[in-house]
C-alpha positions as CSV (number, residue, x, y, z in Angstrom):
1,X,15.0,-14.7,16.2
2,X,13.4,-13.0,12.9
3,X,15.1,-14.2,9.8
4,X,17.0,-11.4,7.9
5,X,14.3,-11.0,4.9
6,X,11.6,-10.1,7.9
7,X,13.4,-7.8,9.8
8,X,14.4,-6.1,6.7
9,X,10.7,-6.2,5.8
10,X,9.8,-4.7,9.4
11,X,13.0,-2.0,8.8
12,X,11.4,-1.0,5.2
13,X,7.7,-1.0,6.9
14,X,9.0,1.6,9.0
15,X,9.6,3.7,6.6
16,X,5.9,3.6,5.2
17,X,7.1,1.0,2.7
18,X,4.0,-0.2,1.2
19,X,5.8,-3.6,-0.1
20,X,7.3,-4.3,3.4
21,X,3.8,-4.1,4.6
22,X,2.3,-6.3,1.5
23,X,5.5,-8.8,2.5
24,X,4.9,-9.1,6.3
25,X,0.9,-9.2,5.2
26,X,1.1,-12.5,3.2
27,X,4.3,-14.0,5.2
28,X,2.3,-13.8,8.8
29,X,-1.6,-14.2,7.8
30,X,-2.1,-17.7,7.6
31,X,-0.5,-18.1,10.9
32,X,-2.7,-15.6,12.7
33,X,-5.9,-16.3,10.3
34,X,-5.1,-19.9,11.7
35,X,-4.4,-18.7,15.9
36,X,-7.3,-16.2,15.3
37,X,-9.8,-19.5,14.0
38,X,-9.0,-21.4,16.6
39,X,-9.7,-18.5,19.5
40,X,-12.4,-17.9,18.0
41,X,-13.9,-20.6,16.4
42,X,-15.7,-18.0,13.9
43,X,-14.3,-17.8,10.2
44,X,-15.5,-14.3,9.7
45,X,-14.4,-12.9,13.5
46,X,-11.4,-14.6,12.9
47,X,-11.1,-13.0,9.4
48,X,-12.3,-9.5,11.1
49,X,-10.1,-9.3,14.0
50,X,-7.1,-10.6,11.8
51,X,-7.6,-7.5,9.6
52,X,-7.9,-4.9,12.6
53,X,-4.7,-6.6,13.9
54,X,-2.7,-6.2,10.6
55,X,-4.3,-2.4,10.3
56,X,-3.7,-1.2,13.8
57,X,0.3,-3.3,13.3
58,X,0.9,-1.2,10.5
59,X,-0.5,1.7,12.3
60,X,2.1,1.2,15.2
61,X,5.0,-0.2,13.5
62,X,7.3,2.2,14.9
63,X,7.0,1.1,18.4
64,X,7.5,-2.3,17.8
65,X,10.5,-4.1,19.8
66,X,12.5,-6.1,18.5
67,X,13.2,-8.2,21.4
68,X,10.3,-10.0,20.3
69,X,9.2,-11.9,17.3
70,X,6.4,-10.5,15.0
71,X,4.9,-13.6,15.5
72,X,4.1,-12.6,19.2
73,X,3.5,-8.9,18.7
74,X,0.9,-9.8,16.4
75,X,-0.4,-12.5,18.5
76,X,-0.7,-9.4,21.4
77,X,-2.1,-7.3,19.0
78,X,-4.9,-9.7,18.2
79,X,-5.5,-10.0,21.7
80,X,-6.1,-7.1,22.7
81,X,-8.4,-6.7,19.7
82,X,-10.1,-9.6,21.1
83,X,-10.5,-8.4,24.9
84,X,-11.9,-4.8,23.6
85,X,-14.3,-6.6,21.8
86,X,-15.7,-8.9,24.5
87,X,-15.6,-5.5,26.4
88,X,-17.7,-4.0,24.0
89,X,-20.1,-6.6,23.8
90,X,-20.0,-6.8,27.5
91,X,-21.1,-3.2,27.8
92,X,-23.8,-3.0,24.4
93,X,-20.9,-0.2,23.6
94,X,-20.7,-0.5,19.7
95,X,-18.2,3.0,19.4
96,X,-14.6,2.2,18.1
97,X,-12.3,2.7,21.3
98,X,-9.1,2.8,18.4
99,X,-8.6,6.2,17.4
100,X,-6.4,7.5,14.7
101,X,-4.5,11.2,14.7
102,X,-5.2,13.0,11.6
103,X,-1.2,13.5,11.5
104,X,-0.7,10.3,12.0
105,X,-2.3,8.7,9.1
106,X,0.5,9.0,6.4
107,X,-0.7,8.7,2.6
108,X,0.2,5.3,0.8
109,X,2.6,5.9,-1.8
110,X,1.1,3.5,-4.7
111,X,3.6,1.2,-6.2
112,X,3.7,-1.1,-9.1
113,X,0.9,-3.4,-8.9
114,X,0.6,-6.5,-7.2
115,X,0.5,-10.2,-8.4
116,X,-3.1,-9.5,-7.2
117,X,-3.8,-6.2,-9.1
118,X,-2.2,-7.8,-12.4
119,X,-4.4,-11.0,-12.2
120,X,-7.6,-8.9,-11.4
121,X,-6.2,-6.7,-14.3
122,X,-6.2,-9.3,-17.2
123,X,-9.8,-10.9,-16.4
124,X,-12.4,-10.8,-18.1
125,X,-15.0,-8.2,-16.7
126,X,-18.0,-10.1,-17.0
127,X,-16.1,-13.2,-15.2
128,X,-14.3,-10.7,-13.0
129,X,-17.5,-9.7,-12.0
130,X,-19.2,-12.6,-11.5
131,X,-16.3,-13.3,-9.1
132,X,-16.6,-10.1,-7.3
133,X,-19.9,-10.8,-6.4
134,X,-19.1,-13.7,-4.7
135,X,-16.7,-12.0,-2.2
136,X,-18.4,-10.7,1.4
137,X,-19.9,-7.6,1.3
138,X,-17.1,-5.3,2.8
139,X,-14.9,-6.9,0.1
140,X,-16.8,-6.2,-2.6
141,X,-17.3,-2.5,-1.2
142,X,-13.6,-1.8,-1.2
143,X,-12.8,-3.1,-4.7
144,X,-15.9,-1.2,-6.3
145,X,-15.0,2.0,-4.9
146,X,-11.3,1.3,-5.2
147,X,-11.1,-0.2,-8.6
148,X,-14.4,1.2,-10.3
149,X,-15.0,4.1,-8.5
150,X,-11.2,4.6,-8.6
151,X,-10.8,6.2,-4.9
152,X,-7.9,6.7,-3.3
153,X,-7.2,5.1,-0.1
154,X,-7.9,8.3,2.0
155,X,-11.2,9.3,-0.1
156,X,-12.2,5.0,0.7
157,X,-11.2,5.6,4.8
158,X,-13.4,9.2,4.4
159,X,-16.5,7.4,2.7
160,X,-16.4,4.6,4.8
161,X,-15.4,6.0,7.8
162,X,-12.6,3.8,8.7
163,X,-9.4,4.1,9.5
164,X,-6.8,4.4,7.0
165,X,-4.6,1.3,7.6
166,X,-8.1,-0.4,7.9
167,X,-9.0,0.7,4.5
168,X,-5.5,-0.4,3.4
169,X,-5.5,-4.0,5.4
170,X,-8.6,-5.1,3.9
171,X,-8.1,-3.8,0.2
172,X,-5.2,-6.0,0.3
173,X,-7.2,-9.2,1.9
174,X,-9.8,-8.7,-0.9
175,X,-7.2,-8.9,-3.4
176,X,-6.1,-11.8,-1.9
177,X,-9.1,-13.5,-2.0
178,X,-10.1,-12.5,-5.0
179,X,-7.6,-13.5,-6.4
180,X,-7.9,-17.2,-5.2
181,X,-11.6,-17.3,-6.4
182,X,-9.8,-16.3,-9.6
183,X,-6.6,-19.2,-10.1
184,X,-9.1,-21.4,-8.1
185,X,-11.7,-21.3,-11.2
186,X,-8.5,-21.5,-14.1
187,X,-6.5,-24.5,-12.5
């Protein structure tokens, strides 16, 4: 059984609550990062398919049952991720089989910042930059056109053509990581 704080989380995220999503982001990563590692034995599939999962999760929220932990729908999620991709390889197909409805995409609502955005926010940009360069190439992407280019999240998924909750999913990992090159360097 979910604890109270995560179903409320999973309640708010159906609501296109940005902060549910952020919570259930950094209260379920590690452990699928982790499941995802071991499958795969790959940091950066790992890392890849754990960010499709979260993006296509927050995608379908609605439809998830509650008869089931997150946990497990997640795990699913990242399974089925996995099998289209060995499908995909199987077949030298390389087009996205995960399509997205115009109407369903709805925009983000942006909130107060993050711990993230504040730490990223009170660097210093010559050592913020240094930092930036250090993150993979799709990371440093998102935060230059998010962040210096100062896109919104449907003009990022538009320029990049990616989904929307993809666009949204790995802005936030890149914070995240950014953010530990940054605290990693001060401590």
């Amino acid at each position: 059984m979910e604890s109270e704080a995560i179903q409320e989380a999973i309640n708010l995220a159906k609501t296109n609550n940005q902060k549910a999503f952020g919570y259930l982001f950094e209260t379920f990563w590690d452990y699928l990062y982790s499941y995802l590692l071991k499958k795969t034995r790959n940091e950066d599939q790992a890392e890849d398919i754990a960010v499709r999962t979260f993006a296509k999760a927050f995608d379908k929220i609605d439809t998830f049952n509650t008869s089931f932990t997150f946990e497990t729908w997640l795990t699913t999620i990242s399974r089925n991720i996995q099998i289209d991709q060995h499908r995909k390889k199987k077949s030298k197909n390389k087009i996205d089989s995960t399509t997205y409805d115009e109407y369903t995409v709805r925009e983000v609502q942006d909130g107060n910042p993050s711990p993230e955005d504040l730490l990223i926010i009170t660097q210093n940009l010559s050592d913020l930059l240094r930092k930036i360069k250090t993150l993979k190439l799709e990371y440093k992407t998102i935060i230059r056109l998010r962040y210096f280019e100062e896109l919104s999240y449907k003009e990022i998924s538009e320029r990049l053509d990616l989904p929307l909750n993809t666009v949204k999913v790995t802005l936030l990992r890149a914070k995240k990581v950014l953010a530990q090159e940054i605290t990693k360097n001060e401590g």
